[in-house]
C-alpha positions in Angstrom: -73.1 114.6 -125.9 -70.2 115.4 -124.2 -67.7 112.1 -123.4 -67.1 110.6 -120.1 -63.4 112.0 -118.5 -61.6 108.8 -118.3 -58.5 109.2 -115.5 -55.7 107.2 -114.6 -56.1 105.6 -110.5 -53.1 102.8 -110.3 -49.9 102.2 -112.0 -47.9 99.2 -112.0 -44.7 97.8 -114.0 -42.1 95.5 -113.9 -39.5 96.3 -116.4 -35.7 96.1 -117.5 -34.9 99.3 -115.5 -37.1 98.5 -112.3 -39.8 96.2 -111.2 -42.3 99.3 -109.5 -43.0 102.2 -110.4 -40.9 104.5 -108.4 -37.8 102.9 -109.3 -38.0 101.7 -112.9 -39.0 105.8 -113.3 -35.8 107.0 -110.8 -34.2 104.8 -113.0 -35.3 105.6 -116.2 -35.1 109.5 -115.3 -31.5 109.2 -114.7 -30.7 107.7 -117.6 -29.6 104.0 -116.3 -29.5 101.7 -118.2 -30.9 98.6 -118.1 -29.6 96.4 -121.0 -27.4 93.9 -120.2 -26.0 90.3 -121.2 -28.3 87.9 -121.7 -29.0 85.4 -118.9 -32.1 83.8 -119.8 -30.5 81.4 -122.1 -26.8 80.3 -122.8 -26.5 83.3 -124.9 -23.8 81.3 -127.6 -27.1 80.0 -128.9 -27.7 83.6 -130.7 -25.8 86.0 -132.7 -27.1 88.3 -130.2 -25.7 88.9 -127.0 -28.1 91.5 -125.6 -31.4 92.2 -123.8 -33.3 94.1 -121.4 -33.8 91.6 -119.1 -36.0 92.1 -115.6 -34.0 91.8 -112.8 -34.6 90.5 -109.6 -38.3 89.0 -110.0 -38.8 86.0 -108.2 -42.3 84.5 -109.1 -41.8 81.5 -106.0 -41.6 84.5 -103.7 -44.2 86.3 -105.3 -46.7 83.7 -105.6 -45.6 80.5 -104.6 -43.9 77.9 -106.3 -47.1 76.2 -107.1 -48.8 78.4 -108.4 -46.0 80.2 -110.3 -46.0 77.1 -111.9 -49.1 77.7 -113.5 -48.4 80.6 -115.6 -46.1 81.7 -118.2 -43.3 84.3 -116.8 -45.4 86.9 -119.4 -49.0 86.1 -116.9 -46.6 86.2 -113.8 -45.5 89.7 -115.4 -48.7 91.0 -115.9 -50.1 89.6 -112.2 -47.6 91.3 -110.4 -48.4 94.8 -112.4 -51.7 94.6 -112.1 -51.4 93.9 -108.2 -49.4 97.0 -108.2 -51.5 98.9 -110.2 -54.9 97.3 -108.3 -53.2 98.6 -104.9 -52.0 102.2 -105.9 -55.6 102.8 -107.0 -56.7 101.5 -103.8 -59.7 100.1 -106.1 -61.9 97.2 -104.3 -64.0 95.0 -106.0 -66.5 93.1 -104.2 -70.0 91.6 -105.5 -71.5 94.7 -105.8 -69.0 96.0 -108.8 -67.2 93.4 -110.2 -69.2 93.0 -113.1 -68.2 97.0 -113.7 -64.5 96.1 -113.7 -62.8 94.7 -116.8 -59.2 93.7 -118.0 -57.4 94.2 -121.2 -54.2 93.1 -121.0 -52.0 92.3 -124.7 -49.5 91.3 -125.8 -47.5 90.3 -129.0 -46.4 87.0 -128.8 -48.7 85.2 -125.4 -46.5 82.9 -123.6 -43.9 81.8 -126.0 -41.7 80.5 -123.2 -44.3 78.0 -122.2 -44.5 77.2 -126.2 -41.2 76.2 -126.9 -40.8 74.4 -123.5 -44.1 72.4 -124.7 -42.2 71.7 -128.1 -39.2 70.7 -126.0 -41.5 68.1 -124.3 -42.6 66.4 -127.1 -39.1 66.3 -129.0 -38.2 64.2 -125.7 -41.2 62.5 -124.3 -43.6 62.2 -127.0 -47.5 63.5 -125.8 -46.3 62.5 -122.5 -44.1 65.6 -122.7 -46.7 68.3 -122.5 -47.9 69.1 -119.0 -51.3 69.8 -118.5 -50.9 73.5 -117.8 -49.2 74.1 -121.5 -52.2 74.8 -123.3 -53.2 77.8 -120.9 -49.7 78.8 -120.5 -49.5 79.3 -124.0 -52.2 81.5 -124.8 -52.2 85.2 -125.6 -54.7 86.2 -123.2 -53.2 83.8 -120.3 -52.7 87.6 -118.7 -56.0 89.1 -119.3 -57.3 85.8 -117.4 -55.2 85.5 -114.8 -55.5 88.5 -113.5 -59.1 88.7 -114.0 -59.5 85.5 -112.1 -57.2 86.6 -109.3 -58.9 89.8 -108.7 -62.6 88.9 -109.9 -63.0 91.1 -112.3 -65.9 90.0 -114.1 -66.4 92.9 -117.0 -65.5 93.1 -120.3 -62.0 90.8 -120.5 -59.9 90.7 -123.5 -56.2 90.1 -124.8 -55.6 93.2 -127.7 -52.6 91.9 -130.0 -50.9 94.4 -132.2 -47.6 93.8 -132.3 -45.7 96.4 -130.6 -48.9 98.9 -130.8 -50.6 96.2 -128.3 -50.0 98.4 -124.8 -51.6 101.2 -126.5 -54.3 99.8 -127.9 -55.2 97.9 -125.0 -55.3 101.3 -123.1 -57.3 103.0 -125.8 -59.6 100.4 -125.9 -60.2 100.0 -122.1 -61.1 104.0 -122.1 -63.5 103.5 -125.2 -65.4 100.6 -122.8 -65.9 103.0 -120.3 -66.9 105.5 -122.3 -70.1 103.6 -123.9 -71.0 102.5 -120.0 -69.8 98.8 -120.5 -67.7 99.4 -117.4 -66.8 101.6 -114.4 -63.3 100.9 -114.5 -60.8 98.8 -116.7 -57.2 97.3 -115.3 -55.5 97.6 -119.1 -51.7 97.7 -120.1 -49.8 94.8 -121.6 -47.1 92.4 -121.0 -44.3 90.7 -122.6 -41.6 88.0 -121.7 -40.1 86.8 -125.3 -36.5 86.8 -124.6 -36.4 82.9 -125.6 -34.0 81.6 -128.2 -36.6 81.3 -131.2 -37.5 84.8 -131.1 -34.4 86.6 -130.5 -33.0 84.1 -133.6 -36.0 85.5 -135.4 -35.6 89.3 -135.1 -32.0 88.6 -135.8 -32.6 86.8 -139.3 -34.5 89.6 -140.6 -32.3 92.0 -140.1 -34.7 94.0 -136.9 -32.0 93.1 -134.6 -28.5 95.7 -133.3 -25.5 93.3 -134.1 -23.6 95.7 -131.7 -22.4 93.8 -128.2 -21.8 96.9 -126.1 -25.1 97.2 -123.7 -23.6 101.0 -123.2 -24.2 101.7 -127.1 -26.4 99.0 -128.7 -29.8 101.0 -128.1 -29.2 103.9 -129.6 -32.8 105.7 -131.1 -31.9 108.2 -133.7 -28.5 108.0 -133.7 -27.1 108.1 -137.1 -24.9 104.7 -136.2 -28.0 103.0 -134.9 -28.3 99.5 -136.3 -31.3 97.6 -134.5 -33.1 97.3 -131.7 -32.4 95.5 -128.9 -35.1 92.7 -127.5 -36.7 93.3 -123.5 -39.4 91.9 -121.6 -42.1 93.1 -118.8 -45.3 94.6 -118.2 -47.3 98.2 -117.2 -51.0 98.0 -116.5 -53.0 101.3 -115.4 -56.2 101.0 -114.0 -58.5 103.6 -115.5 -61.9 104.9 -114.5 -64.7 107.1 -114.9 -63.5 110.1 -113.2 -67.2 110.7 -111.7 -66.5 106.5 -109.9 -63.2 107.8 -109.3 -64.2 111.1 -107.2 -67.3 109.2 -105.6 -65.0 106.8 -103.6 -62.2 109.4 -103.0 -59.1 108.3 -105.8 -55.9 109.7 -106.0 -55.9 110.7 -109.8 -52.4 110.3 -111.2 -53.7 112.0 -115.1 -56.1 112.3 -117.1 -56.5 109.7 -120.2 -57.7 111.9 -122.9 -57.3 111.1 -126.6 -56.6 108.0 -128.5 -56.0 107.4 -132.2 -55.2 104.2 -134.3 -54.9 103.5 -137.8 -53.0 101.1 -140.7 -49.9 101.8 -142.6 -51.6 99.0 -145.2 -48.0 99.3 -146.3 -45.4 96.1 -145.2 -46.1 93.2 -142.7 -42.8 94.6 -140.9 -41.4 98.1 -142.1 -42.8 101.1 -141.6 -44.1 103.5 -144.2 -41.2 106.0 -145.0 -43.3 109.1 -145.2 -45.1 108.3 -142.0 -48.4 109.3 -143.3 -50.2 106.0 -141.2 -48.5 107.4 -138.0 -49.1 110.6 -138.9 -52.8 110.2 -139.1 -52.8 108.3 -135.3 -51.5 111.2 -133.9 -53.8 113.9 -136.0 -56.8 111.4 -134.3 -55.4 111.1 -131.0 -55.2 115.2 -131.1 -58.8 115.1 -132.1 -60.1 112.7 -129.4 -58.3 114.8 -126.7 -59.5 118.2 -128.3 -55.8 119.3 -127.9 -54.0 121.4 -130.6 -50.5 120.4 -132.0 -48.8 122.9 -129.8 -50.3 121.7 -126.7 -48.3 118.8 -126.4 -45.5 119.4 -124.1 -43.4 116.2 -124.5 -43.7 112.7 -126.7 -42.6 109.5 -125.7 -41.3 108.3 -128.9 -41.5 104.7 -130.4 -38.4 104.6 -131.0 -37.1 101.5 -131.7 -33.1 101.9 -132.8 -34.3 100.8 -135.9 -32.7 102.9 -139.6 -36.3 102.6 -141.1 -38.4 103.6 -137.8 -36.6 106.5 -136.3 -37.1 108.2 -139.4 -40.3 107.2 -140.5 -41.4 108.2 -136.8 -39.8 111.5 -137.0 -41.6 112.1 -140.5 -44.6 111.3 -138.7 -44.1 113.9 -136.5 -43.2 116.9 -138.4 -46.2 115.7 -140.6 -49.0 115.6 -138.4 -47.3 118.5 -135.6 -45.9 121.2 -138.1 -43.1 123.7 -137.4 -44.2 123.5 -133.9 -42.4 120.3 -133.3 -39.1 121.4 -133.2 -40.0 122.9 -129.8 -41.1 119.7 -128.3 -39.0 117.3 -126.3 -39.1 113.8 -127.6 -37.7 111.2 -125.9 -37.3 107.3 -126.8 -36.7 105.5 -123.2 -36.2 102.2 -125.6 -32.9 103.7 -125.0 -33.1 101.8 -121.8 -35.2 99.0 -121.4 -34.9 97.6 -124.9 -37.9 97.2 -126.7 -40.5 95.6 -124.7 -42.2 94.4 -128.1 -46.0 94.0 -127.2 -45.1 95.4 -123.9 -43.6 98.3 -124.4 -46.4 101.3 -125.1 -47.7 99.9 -121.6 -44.5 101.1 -119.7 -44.0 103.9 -122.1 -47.7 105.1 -120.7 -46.6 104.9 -117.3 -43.3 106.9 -118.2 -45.2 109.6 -119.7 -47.7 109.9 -116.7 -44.5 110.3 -114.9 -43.3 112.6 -116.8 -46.3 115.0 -115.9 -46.6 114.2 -112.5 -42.8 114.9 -111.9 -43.0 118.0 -114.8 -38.9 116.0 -115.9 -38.0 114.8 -119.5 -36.6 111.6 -119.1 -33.1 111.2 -121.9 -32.4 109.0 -125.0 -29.7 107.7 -123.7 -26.7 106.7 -126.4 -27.6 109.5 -128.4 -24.0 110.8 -129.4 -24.4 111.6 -133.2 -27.9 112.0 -134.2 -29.0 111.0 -137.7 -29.7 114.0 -139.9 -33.1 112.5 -141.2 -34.4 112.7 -137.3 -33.4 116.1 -136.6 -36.0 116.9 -133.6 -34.9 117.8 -129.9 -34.6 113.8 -128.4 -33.3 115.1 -124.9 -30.0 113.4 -125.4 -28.1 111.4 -122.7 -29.7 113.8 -119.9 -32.9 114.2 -118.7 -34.3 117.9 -118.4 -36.8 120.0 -115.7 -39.5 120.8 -118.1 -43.5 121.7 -117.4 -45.1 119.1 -118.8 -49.7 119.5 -119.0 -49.8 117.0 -121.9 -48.0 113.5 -122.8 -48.3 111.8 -126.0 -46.9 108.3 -126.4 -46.5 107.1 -129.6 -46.4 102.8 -131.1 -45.9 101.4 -134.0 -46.2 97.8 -134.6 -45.4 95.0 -137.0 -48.7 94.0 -139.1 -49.0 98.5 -139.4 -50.6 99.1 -136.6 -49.9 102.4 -135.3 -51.6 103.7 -131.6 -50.7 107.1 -129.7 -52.1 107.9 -126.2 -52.7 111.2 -124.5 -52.4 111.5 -120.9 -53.2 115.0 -119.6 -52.6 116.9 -115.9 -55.8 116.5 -114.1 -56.6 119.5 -112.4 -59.2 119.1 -109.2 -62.1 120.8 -110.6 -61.8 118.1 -113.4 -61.2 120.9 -115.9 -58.0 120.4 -118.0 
């Protein structure tokens, strides 16, 4: 039986390098760059000085103080992406549908700001401390809820967490529901708002962290001085559909959502295997799913993390499951930008590589000045590059082994790719 076309209706994001679509991708095209000082916290309390903060996003404004209140700043994240991405599909859901429209929205570490200011209130005030929101606040699927709640979307409604894989899976996932007729549509991405203290301390002390302090060369994917990543926070959510709902109420369809793969390294809780056999297999399934050939793909949005152990392992990956014909591929990690997103990250990536086909432009690794003879691929460095772009892979790789590619595809009008 042949499988439902899944397609991509609304796009939202709020991220390091912009907080909608249009500019985070202007931005992100050009190569700015979004990593900066530190201002969520008095940044002596770290060894590290840097993160891809969002900019500019005031949740009072957004939704009112009291109900800002209410959520963690990773919910009030996800809301505002998903109101994007609700509005650019121009998707309504009344009584009639809302039990056809779901939510998936993960993340890697729920709202950890909420948890340590919990702890806080206990340390000071005893039970008497913890406010009677801090509970919710906390939880991973806070997100998934909230925006459920505020847009009634009654289907399937779930939190995915997979590390940094989490924005992938969540998407993969949300096409699979629709697939099997649990839904008509799905709002599915992932958010993350972790730049706290605790885990920035955490990455640091084992070793996942850059110990550089220049924001103009601390996220520097395959570059052969690369040292760490470098922590950010924010959120993309899509909202997919059946394409056959999609055409009946006259969507604008941005791409088409066609192959998903996920698999175990089984390896390490936190490093990747060095062969990239795990990864390797993702991507072989994702081709498979999408019924694309290796050299179909016309640019991959790498994981790329600024880590010595991933940029390799990923670029292994890659030569392992794509052959000869990857050295003509551009690959592009825009990590090099926004930091690593953790749980959030594959959700903006996504929305990057949509872009990427809509706007047939390579977006750079920025920082890349001496690339690392172990990754040895075309990464598009510094500038981005005019370049015909049909089909989009996005590639992530998270703590735990979980690895997840998506593949977005040009939808032509006839619905045949």
């Amino acid at each position: 039986m042949d499988k439902k076309k899944i397609v991509v209706t609304g796009m939202g994001i709020v991220c390091p390098t912009g907080n909608n679509v249009a500019e985070a991708w202007a931005n992100t095209a050009s190569g700015e760059n979004g990593i900066g000082y530190i201002t969520r916290y008095d940044r002596q309390l770290t060894q590290n000085q840097l993160a891809g903060e969002v900019k500019d996003f005031d949740p009072d404004a957004i939704f009112g103080r009291k109900e800002a209140r209410r959520m963690d700043r990773v919910a009030q994240f996800a809301l505002e992406a998903s109101r994007q991405a609700i509005e650019d599909s121009g998707l309504t859901v009344t009584k009639k549908n809302m039990y056809e429209v779901g939510c998936i929205i993960g993340s890697g570490v729920g709202g950890i700001n909420s948890f340590v200011e919990s702890q806080q209130g206990i340390d000071k005030r005893g039970h008497r401390g913890i406010k009677p929101m801090g509970i919710p606040k906390i939880l991973s699927d806070s997100s998934s809820g909230m925006v459920s709640l505020n847009y009634n979307l009654r289907g399937p409604n779930f939190c995915i967490v997979t590390a940094c894989a989490s924005g992938n899976n969540a998407i993969g996932e949300a096409m699979h529901i629709i697939r099997r007729g649990d839904a008509k549509a799905m709002v599915a991405g992932a958010s993350e708002a972790a730049i706290v203290p605790l885990c920035v301390a955490g990455f640091n002390n084992m070793t996942a962290l850059s110990r550089n302090d220049d924001p103009e060369t601390a996220s520097r994917p395959f570059d052969l001085n690369r040292d760490g990543f470098v922590p950010g926070e924010g959120a993309g959510v899509l909202v997919l559909e059946e394409l056959d709902h999609a055409l009946e109420r006259g969507a604008t369809i941005q791409a088409e959502l066609l192959g998903y793969g996920h698999t175990s390294d089984a390896y390490h809780v936190t490093a990747p295997m060095e062969t990239g056999e795990g990864a390797a297999k993702a991507v072989e399934y994702a081709l498979r799913d999408a019924g694309l050939c290796a050299d179909d793909i016309d640019y991959i949005n790498a994981h790329g993390t600024s880590t010595p152990l991933n940029d390799t392992a990923e670029t292994n990956a890659l030569k392992r499951s794509l052959g000869e014909c990857v050295y003509s591929i551009p690959v592009s990690s825009t990590k090099s930008m926004t930091g690593h997103l953790l749980g959030g990250g594959a959700a903006i990536e996504a929305i990057f590589s949509i872009m990427a086909i809509r706007e047939n432009f390579i977006p750079p690794t920025i920082h890349l000045d001496e690339s690392d003879p172990t990754c040895d691929l075309n990464y598009v460095p510094n500038e981005g590059c005019r370049h015909e772009v049909s089909y989009a892979m996005s590639n992530a790789f998270g703590f735990g082994g979980h690895n997840a590619v998506v593949i977005f595809g040009e939808y032509a009008d006839n619905g045949n790719l």
